[in-house]
C-alpha positions in Angstrom: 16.5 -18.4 -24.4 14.4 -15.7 -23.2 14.4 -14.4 -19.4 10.8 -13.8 -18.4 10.2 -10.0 -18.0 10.4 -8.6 -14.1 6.5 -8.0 -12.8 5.7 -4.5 -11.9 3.8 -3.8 -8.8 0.9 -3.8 -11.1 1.3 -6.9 -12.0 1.7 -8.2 -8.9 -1.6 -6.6 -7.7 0.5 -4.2 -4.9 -0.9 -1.0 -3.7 1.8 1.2 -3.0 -0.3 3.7 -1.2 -1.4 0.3 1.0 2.3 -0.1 1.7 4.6 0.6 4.4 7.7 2.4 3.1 10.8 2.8 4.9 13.3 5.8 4.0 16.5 6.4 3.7 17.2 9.5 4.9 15.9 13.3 4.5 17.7 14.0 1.6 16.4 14.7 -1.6 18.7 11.4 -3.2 16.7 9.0 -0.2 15.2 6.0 -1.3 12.2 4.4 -0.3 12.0 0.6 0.4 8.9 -1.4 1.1 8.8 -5.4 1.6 5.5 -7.0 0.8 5.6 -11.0 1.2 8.6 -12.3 -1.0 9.1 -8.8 -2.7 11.0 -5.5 -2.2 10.2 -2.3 -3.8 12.1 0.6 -3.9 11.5 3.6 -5.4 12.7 7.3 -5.1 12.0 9.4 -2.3 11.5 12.7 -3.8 9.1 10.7 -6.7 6.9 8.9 -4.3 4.2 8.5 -7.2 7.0 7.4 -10.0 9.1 4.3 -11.0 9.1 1.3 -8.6 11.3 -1.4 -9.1 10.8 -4.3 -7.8 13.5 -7.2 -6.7 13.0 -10.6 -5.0 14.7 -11.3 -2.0 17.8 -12.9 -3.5 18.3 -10.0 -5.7 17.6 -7.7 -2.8 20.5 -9.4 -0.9 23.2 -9.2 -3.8 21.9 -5.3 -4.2 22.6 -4.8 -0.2 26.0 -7.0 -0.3 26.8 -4.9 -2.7 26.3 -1.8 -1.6 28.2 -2.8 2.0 30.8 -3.8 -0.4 31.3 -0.4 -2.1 31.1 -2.2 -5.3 28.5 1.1 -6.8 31.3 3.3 -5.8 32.4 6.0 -8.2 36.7 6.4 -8.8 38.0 7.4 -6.3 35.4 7.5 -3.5 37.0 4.1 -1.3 39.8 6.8 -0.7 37.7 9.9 0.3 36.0 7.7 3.1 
C-alpha cells in the first residue's frame, strides 16, 4: 500500500511571501514557522526562499512533543544541560 505523497506549499496554493512567519531566534540555525489554516510550514531561517516543509497539525504536535522531550538529542547532550 502506497502513502499518498505530502503536498508542498505549491500544491496547496500557499504564498509564502503572503505568510506570517514566526522565528526562532537570531541565529543563523533559527527556523522559521508559519501556520496557515490546518497547516504548519517551516522552513530555514537563513534560506527564507528554499525548502518548506510542510506538517499537519498532528504531525506538528508529535514534532513539538518531541522536541520538549529531547528525543532529537545527540549522545550525550541530556547530560551537558
Amino acid at each position: 500500500m502506497t502513502r499518498p505523497a505530502k503536498p508542498t506549499v505549491g500544491d496547496l496554493g500557499i504564498d509564502v511571501d503572503a505568510v506570517t512567519w514566526r522565528r526562532s531566534g537570531d541565529d543563523p540555525g533559527a527556523v522559521e514557522v508559519a501556520f496557515v489554516d490546518e497547516w504548519v510550514l517551516m522552513r530555514a531561517g537563513d534560506h527564507p526562499g528554499g525548502h518548506v516543509l510542510v506538517f499537519n497539525h498532528t504531525e506538528w504536535d508529535a514534532f513539538v512533543r518531541g522536541a520538549k522531550d529531547r528525543e532529537f538529542d545527540g549522545p550525550g547532550e541530556h547530560e551537558a544541560r
